[in-house]
C-alpha positions in Angstrom: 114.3 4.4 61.7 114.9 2.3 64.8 118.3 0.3 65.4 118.2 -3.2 64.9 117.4 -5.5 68.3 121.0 -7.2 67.8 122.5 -3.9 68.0 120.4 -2.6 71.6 120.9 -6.1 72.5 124.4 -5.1 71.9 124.7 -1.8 73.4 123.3 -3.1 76.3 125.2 -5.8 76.9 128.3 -2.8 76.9 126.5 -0.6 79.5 125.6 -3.6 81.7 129.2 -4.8 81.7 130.1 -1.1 82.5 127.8 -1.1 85.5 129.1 -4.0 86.6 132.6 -3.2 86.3 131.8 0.3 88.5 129.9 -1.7 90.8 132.9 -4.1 91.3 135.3 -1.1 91.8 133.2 0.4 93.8 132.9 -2.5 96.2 136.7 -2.8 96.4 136.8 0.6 97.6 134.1 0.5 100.3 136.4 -2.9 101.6 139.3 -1.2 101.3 137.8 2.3 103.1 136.3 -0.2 106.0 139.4 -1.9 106.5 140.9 1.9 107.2 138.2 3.2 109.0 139.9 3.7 112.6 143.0 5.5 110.9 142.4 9.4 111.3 142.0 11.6 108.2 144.4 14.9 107.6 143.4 17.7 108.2 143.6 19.1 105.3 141.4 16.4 103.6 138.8 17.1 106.7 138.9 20.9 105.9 138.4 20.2 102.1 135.7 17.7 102.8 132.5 19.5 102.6 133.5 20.2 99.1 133.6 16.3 98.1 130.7 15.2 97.0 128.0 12.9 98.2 127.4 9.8 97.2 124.0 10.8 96.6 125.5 13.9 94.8 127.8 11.7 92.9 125.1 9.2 91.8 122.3 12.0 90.6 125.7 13.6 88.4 125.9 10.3 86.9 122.6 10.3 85.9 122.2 13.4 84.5 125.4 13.1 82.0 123.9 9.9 81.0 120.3 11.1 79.8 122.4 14.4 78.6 122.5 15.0 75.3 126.1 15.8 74.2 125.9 18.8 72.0 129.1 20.3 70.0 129.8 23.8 71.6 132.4 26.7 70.8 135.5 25.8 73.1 136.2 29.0 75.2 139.2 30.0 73.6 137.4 30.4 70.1 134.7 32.8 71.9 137.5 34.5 73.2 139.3 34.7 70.0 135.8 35.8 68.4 135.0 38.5 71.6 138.4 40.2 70.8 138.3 39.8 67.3 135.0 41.9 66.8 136.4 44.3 69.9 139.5 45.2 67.9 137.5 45.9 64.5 135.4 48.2 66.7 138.4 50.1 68.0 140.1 52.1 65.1 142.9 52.4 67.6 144.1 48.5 67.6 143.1 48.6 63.7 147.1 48.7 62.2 146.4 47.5 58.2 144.6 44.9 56.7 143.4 42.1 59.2 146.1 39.2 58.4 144.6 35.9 58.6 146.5 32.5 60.3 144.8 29.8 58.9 142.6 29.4 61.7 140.6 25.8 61.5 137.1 25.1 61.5 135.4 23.7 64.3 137.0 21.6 66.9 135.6 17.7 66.2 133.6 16.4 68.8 134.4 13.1 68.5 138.1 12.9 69.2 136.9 13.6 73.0 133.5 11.5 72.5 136.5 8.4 71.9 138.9 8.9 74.4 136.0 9.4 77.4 133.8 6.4 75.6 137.4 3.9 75.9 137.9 5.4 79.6 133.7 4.6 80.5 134.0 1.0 79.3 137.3 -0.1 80.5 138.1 -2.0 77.3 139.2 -1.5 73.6 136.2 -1.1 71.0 135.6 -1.5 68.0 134.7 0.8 65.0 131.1 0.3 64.8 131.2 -0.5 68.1 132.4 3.0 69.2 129.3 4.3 66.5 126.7 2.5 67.9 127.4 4.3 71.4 127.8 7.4 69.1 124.7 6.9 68.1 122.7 5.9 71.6 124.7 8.5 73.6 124.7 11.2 71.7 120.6 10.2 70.3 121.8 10.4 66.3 119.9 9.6 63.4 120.8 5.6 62.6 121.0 6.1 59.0 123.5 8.4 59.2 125.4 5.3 60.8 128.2 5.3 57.4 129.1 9.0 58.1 129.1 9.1 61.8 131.4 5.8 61.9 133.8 8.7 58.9 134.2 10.9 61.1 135.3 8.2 64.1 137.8 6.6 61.5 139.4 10.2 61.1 139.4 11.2 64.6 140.7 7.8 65.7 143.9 9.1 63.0 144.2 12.2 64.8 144.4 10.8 68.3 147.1 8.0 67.1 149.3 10.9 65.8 149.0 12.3 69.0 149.4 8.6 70.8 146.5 9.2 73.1 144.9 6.1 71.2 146.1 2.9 69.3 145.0 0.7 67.1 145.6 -2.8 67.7 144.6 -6.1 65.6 142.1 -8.6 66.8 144.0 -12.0 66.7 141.9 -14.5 64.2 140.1 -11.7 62.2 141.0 -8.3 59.7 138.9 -6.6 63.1 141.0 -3.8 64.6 140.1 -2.3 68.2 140.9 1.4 69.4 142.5 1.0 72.7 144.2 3.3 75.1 148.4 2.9 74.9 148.2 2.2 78.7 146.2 -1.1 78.0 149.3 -2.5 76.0 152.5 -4.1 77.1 155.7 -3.6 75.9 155.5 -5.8 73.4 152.4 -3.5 72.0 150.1 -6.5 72.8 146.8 -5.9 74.6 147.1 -6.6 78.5 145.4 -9.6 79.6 142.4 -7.6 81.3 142.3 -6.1 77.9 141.9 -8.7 75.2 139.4 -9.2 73.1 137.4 -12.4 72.7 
């Protein structure tokens, strides 16, 4: 099943007003840079700067972690934890009684980092279905899976609000909520102008 035009229309629309965006900032830096061009660099920054990438470099990066598929993989700590795990029930020496289990959790969810990276890429707060239509396009998912993909947003949105790395924040005029990052509120816990939703 294909998604609906309105929805690629859509989608779209989000990346082309991302790539604008970039482009913008992008341009403001180049200014910016030219304006300092005859003030010396440090020396510390010229010894570092074959490391920095090239623009080229940076550009081909870009592409690749967009046609990437995003795949959930074990987090390095859990190998470890499984490595030494299976090393110490091997060793009857570091065997001292029965093996006494903490609770550890299931797999790590995906989609708590898929939010916070999505919210950074865009520059703006998003909507639920919003954020599970570029779930869906990003990550290449299965459309009709589209009522347990958005699930699984709603709960890791929850998470990330009891951690306060996101908020939720009511669309003036509707019942519509968008996720937004705290840092795109002012103190009153309103969206920033820059950040409003039409």
């Amino acid at each position: 099943m294909k998604l609906p035009v309105e929805i690629l229309q859509r989608i779209k629309l989000e990346y082309h007003r991302e790539f604008v965006s970039t482009l913008k900032r992008l341009q403001d830096l180049k200014k910016v840079l030219d304006e300092l061009k005859d003030i010396p660099m440090p020396d510390a920054v010229l010894e570092n700067l074959d490391t920095i990438p090239s623009e080229q470099q940076v550009q081909t990066e870009a592409a690749k972690q967009r046609t990437q598929v995003l795949s959930p993989e074990p987090s390095e700590t859990e190998s470890e934890t499984e490595s030494s795990a299976s090393q110490s029930d091997s060793d009857p020496k570091n065997r001292k009684g029965p093996k006494r289990s903490k609770g550890k959790r299931g797999r790590k969810s995906i989609w708590g980092t898929f939010i916070v990276t999505r919210l950074k890429s865009v520059q703006r707060p998003l909507t639920l279905d919003e954020l599970t239509n570029h779930a869906i396009v990003t990550k290449k998912l299965d459309p009709e899976r589209f009522p347990r993909i958005r699930q699984s947003i709603v709960n890791a949105v929850f998470g990330l609000r009891q951690k306060n790395k996101v908020v939720t924040v009511g669309v003036k005029g509707t019942r519509e909520k968008v996720v937004s990052l705290p840092q795109w509120l002012d103190e009153r816990e309103k969206l920033l102008p820059e950040y409003q939703v039409s």
